[in-house]
C-alpha positions as CSV (number, residue, x, y, z in Angstrom):
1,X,-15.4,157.1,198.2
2,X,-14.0,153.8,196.2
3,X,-11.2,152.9,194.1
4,X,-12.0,151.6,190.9
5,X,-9.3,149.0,191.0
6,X,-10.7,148.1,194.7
7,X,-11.5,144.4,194.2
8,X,-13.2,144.1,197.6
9,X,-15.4,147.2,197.6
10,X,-15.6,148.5,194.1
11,X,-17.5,151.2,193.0
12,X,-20.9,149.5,192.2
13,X,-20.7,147.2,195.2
14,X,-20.5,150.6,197.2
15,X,-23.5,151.7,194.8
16,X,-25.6,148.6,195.3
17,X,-24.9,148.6,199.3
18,X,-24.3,151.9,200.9
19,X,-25.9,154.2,198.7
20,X,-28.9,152.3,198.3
21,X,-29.5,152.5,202.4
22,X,-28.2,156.1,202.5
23,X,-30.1,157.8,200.1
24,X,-28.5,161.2,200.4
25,X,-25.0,159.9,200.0
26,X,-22.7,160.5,197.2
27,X,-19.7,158.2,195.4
28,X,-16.6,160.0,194.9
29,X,-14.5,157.8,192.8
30,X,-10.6,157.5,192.5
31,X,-9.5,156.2,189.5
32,X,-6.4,155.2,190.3
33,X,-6.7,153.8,193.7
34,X,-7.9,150.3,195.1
35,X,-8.3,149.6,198.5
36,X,-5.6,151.8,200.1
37,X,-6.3,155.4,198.2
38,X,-3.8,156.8,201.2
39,X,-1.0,154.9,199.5
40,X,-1.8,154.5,196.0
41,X,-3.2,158.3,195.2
42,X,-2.9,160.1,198.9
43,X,-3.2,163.6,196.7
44,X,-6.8,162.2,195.0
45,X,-7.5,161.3,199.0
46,X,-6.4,164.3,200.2
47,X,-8.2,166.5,197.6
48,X,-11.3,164.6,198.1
49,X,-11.5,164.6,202.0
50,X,-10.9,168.8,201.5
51,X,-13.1,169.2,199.2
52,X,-16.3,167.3,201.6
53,X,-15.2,169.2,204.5
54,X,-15.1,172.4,202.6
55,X,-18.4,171.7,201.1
56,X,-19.5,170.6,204.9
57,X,-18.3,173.7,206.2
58,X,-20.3,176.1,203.4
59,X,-23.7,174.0,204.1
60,X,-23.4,175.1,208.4
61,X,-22.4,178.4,207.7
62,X,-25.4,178.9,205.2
63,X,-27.9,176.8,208.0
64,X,-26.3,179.4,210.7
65,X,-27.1,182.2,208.2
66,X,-30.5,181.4,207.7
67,X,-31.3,180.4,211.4
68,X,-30.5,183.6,212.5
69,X,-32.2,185.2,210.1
70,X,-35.6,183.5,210.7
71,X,-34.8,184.1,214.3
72,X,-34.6,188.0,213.9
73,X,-37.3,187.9,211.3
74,X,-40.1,186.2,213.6
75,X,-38.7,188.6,216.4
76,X,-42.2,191.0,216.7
77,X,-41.5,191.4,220.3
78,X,-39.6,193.9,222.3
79,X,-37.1,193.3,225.2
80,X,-38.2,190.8,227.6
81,X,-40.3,189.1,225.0
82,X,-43.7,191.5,225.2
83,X,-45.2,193.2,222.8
């Protein structure tokens, strides 16, 4: 996350340095915030920060989904683990 009116890390400084050695980030940016989004646009912040954990939350819940699927799916066994 950057401000576009941050004039220490703007938006392409974050683009040329911590996207390029985290390759499976993203760049959310605030338009109207610099370097202190809590202060300048703490609903943008807010809203953002949800939104991550949200999407966060919906990513473990589909990995937990899945996982126990494949576990019950490979499951050829009966009790105890013999056929």
């Amino acid at each position: 996350m950057a401000g576009v009116l941050d004039p220490a890390l703007s938006p392409d400084v974050v683009r040329r340095t911590w996207l390029s050695w985290y390759p499976r980030a993203s760049l959310t940016v605030l338009r109207g915030a610099g370097h202190y989004a809590m202060d300048e646009t703490p609903l943008d912040l807010i809203r953002t920060v949800e939104d991550f954990l949200r999407a966060e939350d919906g990513e473990e819940a589909e990995d937990a989904e899945e996982a126990g699927e494949a576990d019950h799916a490979d499951d050829t066994t009966g009790p105890g683990g013999s056929a």
